[in-house]
Every structure is written in C-alpha cells, then in structure tokens.
N, C-alpha and C positions, 0 to 999 in steps of 0.2 A: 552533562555536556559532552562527555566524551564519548558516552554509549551511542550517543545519535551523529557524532562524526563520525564514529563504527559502524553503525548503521547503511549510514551512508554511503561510505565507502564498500562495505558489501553489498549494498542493491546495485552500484555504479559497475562493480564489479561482477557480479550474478547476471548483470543485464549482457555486459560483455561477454560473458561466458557464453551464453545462449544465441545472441547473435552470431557469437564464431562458429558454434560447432549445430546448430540451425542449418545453418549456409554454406558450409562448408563445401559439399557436397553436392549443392543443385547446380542448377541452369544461371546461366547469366543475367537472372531477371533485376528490375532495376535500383539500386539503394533506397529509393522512397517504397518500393514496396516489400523487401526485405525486412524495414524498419517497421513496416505496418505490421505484418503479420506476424513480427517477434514479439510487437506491443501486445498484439489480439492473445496469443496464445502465453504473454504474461499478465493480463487482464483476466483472463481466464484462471486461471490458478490463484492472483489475488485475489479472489474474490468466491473462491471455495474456500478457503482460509480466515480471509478475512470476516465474515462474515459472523459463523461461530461465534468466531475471537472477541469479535466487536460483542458479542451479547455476553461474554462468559465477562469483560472488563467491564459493561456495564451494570452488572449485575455488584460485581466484586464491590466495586465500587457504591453502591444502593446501600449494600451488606456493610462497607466501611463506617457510610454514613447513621446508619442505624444502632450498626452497634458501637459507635461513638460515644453513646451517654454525656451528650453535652460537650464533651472535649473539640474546642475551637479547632484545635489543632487537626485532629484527625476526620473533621466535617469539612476542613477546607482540601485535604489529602482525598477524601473520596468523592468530591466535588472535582478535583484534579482529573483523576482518574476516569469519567465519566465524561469530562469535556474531550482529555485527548485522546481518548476512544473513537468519540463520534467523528472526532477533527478525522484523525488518522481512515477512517470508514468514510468520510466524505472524498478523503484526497485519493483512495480507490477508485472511487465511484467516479471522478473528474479525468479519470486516466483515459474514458471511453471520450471525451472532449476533447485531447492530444491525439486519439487514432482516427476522429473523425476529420481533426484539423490536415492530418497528415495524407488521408483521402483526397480530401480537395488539392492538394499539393501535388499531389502525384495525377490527379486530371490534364 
C-alpha cells in the first residue's frame, strides 16, 4: 500500500516536473494545449517502457505459476502478477482516451 502512494506521488510529481520545465520556455499557447502535448509526449515514453515491461511481468508471472508445483499460495502470487500487469498495460493504453478527451476540450 505504501509503494503505490509512492508511486503515485511520483508520477503526480514527474508529471509536474515535465510540464514546468516543457513550458517554461515557449509562447503563450493555451493551458489545454500545453496539457495535451505534455500528455502525448508522456504517452509516448509510457508506452516504450511499458510495453516490454508488461511481457517481462507476464511472463514472470506464467514462470511463478509453473514452477509452483502445486502450492496454492504461490499460483494465486503468479496469477496476481499477471492480472496487474495487464491492469497496469491497459491504464497506459486508456491514457490515449484523456488526450483525446482533452482535444475536444480545447476545440
């Protein structure tokens, strides 16, 4: 629980990083499209990343269950691993659904 308030607060914080110093620098163009194009260009990077990732924890995971021999415990551990994989690889993938929403916004 604590790791993914950590989490959190570092993406919360990463994101703001990139937005300031992004921006800092240009033209006066307008908050919604500042926000777009910091999304686009951190969609972009999750998803070089992420992607790998998602197969190396999938795999890990496969590899957990396997070599489990039976133990309940450690089939429901590599079953874990494998859901919030995917989870985590879809909520990527959902981030293109926030910069699409934020297109329309800025229309």
């Amino acid at each position: 629980m604590r790791f993914r308030i950590f989490m959190c607060i570092l993406c919360i914080t990463t994101t703001s990083i990139i937005l300031s110093s992004v921006y800092a620098a240009s033209s006066t163009p307008s908050l919604v499209t500042k926000i777009n194009s910091a999304f686009n260009k951190i969609q972009g990077y999750l998803e070089k990343i992420a992607t790998p990732i998602t197969g190396v924890c999938i795999a890990s995971g496969i590899l957990v269950r396997k070599l489990s021999f039976g133990d309940e415990r450690k089939m429901i551990i590599g079953k874990r691993i494998i859901i919030n994989s995917v989870v985590g690889y879809a909520a990527i993938r959902l981030l293109d659904v926030i910069i699409k929403f934020i297109e329309t916004v800025a229309k």
